[in-house]
mmCIF file of the protein (N, C-alpha, C, O) and its ligand, coordinates in Angstrom:
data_MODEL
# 
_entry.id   MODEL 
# 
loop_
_entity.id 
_entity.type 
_entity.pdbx_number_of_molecules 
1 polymer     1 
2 non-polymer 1 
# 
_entity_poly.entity_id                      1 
_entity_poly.type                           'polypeptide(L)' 
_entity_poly.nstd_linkage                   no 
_entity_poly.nstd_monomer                   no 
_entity_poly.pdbx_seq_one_letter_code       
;(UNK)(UNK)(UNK)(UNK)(UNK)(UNK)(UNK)(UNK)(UNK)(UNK)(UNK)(UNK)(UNK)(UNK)(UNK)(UNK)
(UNK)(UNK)(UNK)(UNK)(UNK)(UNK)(UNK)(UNK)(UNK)(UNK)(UNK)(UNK)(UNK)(UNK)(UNK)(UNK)
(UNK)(UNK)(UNK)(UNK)(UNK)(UNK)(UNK)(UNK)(UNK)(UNK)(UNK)(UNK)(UNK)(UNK)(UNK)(UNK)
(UNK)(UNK)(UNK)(UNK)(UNK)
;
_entity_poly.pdbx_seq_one_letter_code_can   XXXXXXXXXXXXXXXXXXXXXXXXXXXXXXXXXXXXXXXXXXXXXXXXXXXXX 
_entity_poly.pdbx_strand_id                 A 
# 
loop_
_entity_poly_seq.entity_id 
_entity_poly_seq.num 
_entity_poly_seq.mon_id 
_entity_poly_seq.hetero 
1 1  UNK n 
1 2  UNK n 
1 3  UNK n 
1 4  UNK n 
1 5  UNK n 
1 6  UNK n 
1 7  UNK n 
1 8  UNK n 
1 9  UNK n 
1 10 UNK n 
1 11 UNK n 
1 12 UNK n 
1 13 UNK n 
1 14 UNK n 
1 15 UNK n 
1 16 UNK n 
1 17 UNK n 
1 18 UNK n 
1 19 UNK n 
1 20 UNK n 
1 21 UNK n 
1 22 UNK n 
1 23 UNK n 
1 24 UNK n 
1 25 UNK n 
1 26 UNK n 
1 27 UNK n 
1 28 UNK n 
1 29 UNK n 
1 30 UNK n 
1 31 UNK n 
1 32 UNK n 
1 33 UNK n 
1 34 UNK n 
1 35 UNK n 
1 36 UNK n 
1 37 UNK n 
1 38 UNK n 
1 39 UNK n 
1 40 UNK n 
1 41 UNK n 
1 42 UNK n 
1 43 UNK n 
1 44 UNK n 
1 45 UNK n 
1 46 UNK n 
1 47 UNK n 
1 48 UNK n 
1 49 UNK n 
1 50 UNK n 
1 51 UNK n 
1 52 UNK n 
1 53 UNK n 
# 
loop_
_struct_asym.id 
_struct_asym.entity_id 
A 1 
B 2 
# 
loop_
_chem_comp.id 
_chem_comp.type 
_chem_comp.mon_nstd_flag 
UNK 'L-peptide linking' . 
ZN  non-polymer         . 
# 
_pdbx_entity_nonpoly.entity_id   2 
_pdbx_entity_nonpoly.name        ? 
_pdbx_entity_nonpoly.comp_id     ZN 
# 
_pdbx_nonpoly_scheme.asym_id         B 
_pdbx_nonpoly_scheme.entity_id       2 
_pdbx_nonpoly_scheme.mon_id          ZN 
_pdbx_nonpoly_scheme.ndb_seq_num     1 
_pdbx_nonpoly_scheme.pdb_seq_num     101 
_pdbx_nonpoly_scheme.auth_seq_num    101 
_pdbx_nonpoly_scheme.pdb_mon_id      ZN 
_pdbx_nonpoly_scheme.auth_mon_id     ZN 
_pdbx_nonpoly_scheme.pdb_strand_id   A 
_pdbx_nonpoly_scheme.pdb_ins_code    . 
# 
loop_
_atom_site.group_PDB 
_atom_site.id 
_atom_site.type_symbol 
_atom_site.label_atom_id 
_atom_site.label_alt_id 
_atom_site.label_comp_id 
_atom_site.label_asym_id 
_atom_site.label_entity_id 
_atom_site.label_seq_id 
_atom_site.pdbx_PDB_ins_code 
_atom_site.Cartn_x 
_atom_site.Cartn_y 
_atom_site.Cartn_z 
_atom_site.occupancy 
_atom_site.B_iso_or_equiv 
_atom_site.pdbx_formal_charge 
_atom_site.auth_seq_id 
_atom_site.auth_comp_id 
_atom_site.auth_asym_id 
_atom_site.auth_atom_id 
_atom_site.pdbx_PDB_model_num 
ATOM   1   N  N  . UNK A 1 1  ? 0.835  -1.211 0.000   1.00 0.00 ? 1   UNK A N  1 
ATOM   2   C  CA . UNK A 1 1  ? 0.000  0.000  0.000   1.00 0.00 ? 1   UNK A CA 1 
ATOM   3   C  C  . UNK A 1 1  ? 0.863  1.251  0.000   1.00 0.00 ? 1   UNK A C  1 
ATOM   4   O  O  . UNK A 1 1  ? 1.720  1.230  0.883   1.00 0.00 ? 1   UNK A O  1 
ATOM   5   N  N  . UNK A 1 2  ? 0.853  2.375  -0.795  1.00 0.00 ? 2   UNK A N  1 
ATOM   6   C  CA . UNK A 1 2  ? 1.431  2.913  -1.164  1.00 0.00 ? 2   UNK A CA 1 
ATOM   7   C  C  . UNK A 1 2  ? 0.978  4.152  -0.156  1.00 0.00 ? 2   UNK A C  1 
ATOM   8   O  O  . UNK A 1 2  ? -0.102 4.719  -0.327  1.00 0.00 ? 2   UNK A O  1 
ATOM   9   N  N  . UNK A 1 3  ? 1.841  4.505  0.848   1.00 0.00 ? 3   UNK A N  1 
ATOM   10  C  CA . UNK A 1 3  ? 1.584  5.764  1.991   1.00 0.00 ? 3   UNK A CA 1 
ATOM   11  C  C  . UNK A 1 3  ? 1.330  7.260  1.637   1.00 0.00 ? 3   UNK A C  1 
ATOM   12  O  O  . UNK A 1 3  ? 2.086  7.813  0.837   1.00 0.00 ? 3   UNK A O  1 
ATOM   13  N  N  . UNK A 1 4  ? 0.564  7.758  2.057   1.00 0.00 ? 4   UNK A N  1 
ATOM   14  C  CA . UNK A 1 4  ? 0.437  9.159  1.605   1.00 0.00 ? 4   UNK A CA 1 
ATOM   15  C  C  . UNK A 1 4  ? 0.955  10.368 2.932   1.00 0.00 ? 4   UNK A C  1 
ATOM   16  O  O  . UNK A 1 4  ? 0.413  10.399 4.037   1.00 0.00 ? 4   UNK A O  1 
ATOM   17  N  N  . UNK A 1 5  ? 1.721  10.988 2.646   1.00 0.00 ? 5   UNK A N  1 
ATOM   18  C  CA . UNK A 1 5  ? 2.551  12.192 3.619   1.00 0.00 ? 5   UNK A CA 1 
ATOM   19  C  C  . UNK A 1 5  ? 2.547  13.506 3.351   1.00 0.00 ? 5   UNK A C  1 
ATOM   20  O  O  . UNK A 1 5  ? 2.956  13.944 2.276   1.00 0.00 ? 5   UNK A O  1 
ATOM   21  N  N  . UNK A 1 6  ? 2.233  14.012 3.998   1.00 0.00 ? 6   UNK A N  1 
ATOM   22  C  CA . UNK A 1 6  ? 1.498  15.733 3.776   1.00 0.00 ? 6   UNK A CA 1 
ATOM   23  C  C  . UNK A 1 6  ? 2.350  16.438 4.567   1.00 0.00 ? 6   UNK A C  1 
ATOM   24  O  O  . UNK A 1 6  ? 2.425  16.300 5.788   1.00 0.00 ? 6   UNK A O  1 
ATOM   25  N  N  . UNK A 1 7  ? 3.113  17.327 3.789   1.00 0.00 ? 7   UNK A N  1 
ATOM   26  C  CA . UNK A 1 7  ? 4.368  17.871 4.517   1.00 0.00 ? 7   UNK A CA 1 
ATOM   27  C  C  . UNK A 1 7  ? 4.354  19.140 3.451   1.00 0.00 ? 7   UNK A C  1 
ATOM   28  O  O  . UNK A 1 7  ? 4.097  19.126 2.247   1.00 0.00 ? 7   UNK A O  1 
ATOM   29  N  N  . UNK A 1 8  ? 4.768  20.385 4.431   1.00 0.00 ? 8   UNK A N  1 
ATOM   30  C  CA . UNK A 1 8  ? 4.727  22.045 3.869   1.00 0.00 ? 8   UNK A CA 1 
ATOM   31  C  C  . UNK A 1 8  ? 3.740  21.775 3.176   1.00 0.00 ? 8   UNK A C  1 
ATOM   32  O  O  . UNK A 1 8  ? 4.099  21.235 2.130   1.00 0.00 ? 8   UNK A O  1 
ATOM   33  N  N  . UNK A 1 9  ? 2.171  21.945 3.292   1.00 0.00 ? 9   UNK A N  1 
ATOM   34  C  CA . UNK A 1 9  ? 1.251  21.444 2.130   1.00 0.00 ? 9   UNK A CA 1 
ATOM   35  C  C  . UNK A 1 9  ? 1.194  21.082 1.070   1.00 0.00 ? 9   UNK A C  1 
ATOM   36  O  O  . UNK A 1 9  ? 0.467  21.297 0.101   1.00 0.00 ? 9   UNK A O  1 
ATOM   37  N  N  . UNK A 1 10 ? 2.776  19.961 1.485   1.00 0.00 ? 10  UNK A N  1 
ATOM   38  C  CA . UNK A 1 10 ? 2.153  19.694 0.016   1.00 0.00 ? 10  UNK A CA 1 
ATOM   39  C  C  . UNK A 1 10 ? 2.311  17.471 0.266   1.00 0.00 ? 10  UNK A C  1 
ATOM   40  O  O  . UNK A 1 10 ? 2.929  16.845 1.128   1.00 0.00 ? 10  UNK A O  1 
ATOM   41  N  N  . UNK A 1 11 ? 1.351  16.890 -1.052  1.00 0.00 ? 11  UNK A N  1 
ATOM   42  C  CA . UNK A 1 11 ? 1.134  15.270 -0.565  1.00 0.00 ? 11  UNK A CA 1 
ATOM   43  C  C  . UNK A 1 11 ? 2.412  14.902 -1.310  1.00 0.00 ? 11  UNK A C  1 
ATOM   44  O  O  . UNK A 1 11 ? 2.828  15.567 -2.259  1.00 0.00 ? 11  UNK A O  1 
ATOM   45  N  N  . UNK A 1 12 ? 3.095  13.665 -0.773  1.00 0.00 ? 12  UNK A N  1 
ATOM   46  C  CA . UNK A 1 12 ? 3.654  13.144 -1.314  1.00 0.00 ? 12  UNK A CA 1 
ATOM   47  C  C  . UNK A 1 12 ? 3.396  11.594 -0.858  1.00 0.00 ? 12  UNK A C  1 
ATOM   48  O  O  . UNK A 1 12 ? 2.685  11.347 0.116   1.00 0.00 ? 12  UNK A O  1 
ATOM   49  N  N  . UNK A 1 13 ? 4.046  10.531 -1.657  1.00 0.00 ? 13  UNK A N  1 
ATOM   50  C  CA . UNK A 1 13 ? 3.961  9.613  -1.840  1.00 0.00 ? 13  UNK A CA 1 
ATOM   51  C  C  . UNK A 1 13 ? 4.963  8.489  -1.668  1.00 0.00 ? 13  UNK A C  1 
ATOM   52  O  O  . UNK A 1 13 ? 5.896  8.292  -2.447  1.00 0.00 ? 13  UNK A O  1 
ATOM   53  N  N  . UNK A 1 14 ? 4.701  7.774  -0.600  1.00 0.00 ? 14  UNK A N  1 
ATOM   54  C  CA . UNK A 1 14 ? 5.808  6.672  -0.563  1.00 0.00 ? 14  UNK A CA 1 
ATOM   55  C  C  . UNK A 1 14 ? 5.506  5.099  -0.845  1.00 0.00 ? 14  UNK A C  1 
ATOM   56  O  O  . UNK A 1 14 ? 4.368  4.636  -0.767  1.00 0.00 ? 14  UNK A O  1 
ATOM   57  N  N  . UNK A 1 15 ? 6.694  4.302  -1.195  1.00 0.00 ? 15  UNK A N  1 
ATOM   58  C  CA . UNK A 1 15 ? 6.438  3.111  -1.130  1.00 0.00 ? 15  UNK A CA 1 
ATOM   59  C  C  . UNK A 1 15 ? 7.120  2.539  -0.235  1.00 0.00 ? 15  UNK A C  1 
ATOM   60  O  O  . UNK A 1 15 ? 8.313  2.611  0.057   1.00 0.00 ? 15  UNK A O  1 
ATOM   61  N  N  . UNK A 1 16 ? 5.842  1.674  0.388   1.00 0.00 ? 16  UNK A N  1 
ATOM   62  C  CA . UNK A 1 16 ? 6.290  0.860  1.712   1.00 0.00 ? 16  UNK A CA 1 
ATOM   63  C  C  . UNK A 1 16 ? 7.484  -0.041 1.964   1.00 0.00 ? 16  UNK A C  1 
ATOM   64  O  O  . UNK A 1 16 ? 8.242  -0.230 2.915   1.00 0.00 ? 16  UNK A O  1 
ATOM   65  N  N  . UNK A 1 17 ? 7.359  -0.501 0.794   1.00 0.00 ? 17  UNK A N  1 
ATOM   66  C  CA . UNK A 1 17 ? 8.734  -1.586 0.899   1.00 0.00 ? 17  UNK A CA 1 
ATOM   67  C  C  . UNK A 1 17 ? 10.081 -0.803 1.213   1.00 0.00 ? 17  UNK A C  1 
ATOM   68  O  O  . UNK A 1 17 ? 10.658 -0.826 2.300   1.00 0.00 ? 17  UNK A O  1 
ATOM   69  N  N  . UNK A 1 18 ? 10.564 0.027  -0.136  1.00 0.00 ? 18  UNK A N  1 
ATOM   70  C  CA . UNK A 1 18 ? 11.591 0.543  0.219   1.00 0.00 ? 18  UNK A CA 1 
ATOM   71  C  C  . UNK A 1 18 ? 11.946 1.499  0.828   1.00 0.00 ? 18  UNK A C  1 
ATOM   72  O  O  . UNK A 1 18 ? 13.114 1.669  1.178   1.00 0.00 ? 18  UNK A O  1 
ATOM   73  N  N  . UNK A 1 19 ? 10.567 2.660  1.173   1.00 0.00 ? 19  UNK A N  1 
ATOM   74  C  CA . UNK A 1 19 ? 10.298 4.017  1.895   1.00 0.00 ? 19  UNK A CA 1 
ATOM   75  C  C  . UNK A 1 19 ? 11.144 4.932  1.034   1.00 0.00 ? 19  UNK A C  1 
ATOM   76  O  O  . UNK A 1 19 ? 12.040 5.583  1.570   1.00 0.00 ? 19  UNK A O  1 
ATOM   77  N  N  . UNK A 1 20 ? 10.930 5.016  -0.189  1.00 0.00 ? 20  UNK A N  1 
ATOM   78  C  CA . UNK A 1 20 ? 11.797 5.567  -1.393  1.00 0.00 ? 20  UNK A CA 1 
ATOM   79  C  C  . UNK A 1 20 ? 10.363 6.798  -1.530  1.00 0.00 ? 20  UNK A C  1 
ATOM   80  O  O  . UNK A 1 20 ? 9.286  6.357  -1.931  1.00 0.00 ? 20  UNK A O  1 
ATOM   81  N  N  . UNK A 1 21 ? 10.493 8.346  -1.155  1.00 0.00 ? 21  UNK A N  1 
ATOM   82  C  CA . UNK A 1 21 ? 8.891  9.434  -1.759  1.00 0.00 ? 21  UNK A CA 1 
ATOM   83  C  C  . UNK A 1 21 ? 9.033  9.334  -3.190  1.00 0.00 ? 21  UNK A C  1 
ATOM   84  O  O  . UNK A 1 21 ? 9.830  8.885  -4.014  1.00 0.00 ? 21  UNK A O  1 
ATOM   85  N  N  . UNK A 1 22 ? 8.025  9.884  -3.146  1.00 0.00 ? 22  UNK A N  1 
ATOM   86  C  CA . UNK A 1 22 ? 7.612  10.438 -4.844  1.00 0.00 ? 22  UNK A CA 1 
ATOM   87  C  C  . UNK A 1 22 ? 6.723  11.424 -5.008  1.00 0.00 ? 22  UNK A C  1 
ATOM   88  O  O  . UNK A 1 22 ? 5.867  11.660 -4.156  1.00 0.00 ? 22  UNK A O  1 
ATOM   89  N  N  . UNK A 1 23 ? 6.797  11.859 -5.728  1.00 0.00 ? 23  UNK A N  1 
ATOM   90  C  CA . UNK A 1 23 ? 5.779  13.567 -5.727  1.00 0.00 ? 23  UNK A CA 1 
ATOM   91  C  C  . UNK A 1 23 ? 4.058  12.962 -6.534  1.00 0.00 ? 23  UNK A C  1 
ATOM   92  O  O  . UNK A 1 23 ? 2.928  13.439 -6.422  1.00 0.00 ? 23  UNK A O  1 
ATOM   93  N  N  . UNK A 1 24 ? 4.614  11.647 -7.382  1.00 0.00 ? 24  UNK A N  1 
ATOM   94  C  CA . UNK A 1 24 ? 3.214  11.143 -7.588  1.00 0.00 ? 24  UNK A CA 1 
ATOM   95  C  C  . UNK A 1 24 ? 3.059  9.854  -7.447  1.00 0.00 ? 24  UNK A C  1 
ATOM   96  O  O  . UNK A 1 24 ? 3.967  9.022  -7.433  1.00 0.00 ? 24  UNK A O  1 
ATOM   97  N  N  . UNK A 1 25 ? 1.227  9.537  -7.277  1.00 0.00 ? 25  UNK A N  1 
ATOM   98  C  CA . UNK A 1 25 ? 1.266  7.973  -6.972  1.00 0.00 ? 25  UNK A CA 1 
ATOM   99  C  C  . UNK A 1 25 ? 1.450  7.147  -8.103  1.00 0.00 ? 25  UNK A C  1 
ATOM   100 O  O  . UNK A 1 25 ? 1.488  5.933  -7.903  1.00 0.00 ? 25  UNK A O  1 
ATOM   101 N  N  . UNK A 1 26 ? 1.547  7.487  -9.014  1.00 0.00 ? 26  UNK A N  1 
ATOM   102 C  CA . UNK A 1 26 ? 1.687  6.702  -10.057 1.00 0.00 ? 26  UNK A CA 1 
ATOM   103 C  C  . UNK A 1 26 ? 3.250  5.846  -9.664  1.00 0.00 ? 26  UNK A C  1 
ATOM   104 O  O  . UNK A 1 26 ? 3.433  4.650  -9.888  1.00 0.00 ? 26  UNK A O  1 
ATOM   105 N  N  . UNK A 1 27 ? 4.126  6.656  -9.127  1.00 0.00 ? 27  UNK A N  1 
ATOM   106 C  CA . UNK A 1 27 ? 5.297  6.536  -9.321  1.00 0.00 ? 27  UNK A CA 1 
ATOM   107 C  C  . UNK A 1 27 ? 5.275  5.714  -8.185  1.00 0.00 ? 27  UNK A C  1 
ATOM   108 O  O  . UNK A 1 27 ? 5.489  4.513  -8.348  1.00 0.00 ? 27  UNK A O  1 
ATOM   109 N  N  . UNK A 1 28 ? 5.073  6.112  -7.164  1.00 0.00 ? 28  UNK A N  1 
ATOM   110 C  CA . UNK A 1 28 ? 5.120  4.965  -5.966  1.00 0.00 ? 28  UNK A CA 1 
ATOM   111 C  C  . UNK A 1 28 ? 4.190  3.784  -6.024  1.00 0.00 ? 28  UNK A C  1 
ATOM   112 O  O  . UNK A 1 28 ? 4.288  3.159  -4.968  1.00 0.00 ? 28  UNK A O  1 
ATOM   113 N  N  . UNK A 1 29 ? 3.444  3.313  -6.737  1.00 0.00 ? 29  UNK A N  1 
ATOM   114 C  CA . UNK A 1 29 ? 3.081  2.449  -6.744  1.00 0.00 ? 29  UNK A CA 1 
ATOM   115 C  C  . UNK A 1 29 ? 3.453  1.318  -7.820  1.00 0.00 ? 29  UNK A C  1 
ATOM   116 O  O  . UNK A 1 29 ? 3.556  0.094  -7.738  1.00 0.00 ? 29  UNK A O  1 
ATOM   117 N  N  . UNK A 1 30 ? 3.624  2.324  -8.956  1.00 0.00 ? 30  UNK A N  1 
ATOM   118 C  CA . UNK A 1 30 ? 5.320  1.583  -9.886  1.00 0.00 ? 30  UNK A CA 1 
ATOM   119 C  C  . UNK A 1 30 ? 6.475  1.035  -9.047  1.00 0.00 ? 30  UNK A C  1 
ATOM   120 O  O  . UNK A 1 30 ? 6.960  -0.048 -9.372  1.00 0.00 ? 30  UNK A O  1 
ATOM   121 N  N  . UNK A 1 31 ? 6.971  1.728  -7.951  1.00 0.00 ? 31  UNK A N  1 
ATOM   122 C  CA . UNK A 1 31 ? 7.798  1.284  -7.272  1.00 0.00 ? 31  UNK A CA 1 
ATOM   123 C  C  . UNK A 1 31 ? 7.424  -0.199 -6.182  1.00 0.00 ? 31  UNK A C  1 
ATOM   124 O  O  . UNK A 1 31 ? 7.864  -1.342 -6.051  1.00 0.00 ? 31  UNK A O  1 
ATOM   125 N  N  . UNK A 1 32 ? 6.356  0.657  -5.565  1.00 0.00 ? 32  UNK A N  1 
ATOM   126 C  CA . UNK A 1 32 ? 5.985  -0.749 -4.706  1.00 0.00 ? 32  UNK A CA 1 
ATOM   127 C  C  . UNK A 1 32 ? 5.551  -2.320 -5.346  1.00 0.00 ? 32  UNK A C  1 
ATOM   128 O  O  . UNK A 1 32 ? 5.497  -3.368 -4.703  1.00 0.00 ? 32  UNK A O  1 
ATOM   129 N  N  . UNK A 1 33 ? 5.285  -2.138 -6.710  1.00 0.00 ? 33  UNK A N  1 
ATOM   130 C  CA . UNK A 1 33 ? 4.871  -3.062 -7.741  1.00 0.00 ? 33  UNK A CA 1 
ATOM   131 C  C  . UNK A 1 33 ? 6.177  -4.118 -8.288  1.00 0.00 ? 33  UNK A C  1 
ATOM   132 O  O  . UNK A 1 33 ? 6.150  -5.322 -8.543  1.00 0.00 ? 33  UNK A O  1 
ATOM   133 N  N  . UNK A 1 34 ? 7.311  -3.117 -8.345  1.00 0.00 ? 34  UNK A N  1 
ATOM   134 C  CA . UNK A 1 34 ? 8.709  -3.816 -8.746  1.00 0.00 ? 34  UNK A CA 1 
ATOM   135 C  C  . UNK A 1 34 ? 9.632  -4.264 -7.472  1.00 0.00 ? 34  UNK A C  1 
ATOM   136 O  O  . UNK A 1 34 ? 10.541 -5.092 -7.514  1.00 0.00 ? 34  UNK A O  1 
ATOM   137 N  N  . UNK A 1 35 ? 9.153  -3.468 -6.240  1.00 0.00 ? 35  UNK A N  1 
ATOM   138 C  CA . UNK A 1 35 ? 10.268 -3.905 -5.333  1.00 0.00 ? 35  UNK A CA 1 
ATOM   139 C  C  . UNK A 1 35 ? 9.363  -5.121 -4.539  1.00 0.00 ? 35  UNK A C  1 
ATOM   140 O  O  . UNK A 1 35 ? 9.987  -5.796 -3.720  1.00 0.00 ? 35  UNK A O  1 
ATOM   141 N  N  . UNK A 1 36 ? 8.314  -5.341 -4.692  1.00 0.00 ? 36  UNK A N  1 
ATOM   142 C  CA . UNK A 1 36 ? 7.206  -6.356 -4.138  1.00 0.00 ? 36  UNK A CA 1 
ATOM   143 C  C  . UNK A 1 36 ? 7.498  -7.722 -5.230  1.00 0.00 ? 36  UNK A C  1 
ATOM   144 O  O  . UNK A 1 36 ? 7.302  -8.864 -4.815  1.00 0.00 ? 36  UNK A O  1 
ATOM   145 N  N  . UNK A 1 37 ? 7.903  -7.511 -6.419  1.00 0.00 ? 37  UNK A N  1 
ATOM   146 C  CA . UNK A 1 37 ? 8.200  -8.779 -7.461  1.00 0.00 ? 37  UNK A CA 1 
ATOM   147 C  C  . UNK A 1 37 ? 9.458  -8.675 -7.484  1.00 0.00 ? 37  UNK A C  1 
ATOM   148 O  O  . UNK A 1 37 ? 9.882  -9.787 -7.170  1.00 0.00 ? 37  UNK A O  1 
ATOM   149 N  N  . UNK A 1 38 ? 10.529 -7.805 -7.722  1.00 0.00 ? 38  UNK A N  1 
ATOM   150 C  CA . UNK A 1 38 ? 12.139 -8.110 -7.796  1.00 0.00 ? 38  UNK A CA 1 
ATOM   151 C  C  . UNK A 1 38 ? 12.516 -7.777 -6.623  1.00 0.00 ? 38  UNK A C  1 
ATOM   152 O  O  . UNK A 1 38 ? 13.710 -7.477 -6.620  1.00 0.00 ? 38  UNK A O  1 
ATOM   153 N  N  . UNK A 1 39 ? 11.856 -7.673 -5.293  1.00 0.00 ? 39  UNK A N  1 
ATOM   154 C  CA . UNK A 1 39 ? 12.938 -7.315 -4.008  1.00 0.00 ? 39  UNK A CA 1 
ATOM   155 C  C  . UNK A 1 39 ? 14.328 -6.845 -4.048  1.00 0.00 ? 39  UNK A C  1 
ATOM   156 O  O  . UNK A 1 39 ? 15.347 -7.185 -3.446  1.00 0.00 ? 39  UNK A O  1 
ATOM   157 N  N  . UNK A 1 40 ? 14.036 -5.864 -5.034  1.00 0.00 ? 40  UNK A N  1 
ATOM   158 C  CA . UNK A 1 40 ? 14.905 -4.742 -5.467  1.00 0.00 ? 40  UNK A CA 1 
ATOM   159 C  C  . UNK A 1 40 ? 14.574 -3.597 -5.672  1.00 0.00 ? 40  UNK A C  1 
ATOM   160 O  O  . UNK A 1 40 ? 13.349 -3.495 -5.744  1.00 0.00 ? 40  UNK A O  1 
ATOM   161 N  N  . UNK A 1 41 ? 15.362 -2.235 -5.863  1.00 0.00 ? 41  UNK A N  1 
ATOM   162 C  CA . UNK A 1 41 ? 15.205 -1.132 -6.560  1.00 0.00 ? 41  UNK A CA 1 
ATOM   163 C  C  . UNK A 1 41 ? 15.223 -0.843 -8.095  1.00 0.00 ? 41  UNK A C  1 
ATOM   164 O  O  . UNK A 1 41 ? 16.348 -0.882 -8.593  1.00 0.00 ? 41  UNK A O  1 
ATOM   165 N  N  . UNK A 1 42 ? 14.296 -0.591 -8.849  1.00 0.00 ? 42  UNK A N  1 
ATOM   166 C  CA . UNK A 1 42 ? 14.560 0.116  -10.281 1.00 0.00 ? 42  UNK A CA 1 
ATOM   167 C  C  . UNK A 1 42 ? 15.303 1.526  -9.837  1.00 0.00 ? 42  UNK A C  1 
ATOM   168 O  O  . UNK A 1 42 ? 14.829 2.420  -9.136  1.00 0.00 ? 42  UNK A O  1 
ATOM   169 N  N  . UNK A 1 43 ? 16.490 1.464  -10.398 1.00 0.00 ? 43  UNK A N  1 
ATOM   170 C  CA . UNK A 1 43 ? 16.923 3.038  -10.715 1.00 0.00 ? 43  UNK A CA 1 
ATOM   171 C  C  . UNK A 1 43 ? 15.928 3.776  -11.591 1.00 0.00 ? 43  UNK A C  1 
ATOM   172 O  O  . UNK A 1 43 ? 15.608 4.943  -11.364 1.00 0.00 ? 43  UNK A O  1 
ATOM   173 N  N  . UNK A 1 44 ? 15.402 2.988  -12.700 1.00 0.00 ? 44  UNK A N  1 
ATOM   174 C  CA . UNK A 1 44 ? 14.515 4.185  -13.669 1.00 0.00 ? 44  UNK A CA 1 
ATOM   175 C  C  . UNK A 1 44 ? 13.230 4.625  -13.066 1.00 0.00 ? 44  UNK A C  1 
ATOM   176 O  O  . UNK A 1 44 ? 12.691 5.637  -13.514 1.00 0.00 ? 44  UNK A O  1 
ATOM   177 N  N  . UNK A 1 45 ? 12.723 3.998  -12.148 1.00 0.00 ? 45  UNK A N  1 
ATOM   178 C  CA . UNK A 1 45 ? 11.783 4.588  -10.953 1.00 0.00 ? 45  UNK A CA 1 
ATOM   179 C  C  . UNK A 1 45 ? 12.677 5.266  -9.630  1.00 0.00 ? 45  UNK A C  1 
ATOM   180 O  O  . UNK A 1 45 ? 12.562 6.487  -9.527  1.00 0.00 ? 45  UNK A O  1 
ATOM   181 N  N  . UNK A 1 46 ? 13.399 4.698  -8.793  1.00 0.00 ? 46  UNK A N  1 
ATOM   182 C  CA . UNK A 1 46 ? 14.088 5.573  -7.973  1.00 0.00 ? 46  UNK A CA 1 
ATOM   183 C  C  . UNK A 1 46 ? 14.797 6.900  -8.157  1.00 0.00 ? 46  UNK A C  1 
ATOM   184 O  O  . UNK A 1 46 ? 14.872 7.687  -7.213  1.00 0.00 ? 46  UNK A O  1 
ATOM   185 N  N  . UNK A 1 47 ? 15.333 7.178  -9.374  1.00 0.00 ? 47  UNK A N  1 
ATOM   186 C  CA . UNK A 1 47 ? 15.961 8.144  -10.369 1.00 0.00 ? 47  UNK A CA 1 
ATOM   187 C  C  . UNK A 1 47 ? 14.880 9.131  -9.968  1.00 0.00 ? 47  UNK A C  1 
ATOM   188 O  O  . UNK A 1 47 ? 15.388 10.228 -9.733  1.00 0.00 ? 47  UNK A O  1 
ATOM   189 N  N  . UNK A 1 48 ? 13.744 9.118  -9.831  1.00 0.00 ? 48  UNK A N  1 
ATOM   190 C  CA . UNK A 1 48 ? 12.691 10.288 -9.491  1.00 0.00 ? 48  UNK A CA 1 
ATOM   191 C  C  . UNK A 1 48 ? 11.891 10.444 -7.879  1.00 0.00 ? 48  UNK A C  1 
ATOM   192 O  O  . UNK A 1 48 ? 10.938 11.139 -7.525  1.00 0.00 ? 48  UNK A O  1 
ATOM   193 N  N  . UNK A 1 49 ? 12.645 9.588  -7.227  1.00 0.00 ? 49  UNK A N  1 
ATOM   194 C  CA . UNK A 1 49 ? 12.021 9.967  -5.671  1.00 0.00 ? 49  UNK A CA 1 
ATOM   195 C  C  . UNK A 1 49 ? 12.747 11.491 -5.480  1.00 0.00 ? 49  UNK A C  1 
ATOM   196 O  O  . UNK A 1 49 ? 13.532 12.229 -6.076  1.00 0.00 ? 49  UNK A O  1 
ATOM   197 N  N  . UNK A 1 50 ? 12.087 11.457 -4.461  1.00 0.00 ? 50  UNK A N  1 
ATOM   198 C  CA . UNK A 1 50 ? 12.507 13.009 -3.698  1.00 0.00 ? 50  UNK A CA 1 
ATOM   199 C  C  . UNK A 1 50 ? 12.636 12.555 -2.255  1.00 0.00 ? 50  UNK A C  1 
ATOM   200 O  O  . UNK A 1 50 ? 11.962 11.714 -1.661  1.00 0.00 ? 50  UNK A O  1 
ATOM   201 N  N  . UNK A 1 51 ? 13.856 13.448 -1.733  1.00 0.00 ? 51  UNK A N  1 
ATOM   202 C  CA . UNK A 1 51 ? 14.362 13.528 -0.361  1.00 0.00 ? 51  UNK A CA 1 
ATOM   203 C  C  . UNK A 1 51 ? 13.190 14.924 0.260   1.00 0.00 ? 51  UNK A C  1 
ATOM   204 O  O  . UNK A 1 51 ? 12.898 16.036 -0.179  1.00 0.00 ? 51  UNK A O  1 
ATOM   205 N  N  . UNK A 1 52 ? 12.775 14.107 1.495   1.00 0.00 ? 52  UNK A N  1 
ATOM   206 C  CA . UNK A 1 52 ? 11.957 14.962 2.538   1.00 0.00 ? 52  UNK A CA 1 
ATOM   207 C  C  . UNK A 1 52 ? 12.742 15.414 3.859   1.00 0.00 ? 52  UNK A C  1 
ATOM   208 O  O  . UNK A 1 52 ? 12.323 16.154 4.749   1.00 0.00 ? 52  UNK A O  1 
ATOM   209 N  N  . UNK A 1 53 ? 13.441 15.058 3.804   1.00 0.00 ? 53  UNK A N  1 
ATOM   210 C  CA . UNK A 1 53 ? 14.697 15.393 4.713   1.00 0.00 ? 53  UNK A CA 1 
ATOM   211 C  C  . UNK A 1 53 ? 14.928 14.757 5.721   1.00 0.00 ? 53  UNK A C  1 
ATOM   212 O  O  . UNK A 1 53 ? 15.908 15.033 6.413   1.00 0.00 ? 53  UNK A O  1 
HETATM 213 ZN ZN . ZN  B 2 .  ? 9.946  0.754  -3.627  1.00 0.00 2 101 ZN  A ZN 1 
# 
């Protein structure tokens, strides 16, 4: 399930497995989709998380 986090108003989006944000759910749930079947990271999805600090 792909987490939703509301920070300086604004939502962002994580995936549970790797706790990697994303500014959209599309993207985190792309992520949670590949690291849930390859118990790995895609760089061409991680390449676009964002640091929340
Ligand atoms: Zn992930």
């Amino acid at each position: 399930m792909v987490k939703t986090i509301e920070k300086n108003n604004k939502k962002y989006f994580q995936c549970e497995i790797c706790g990697f944000v994303y500014k959209t759910k599309e993207l985190a749930q792309k992520c949670e989709v590949w690291c849930e079947k390859y118990k790995s990271c895609n760089v061409e999805i991680t390449k676009y998380a964002v640091s929340l600090e």
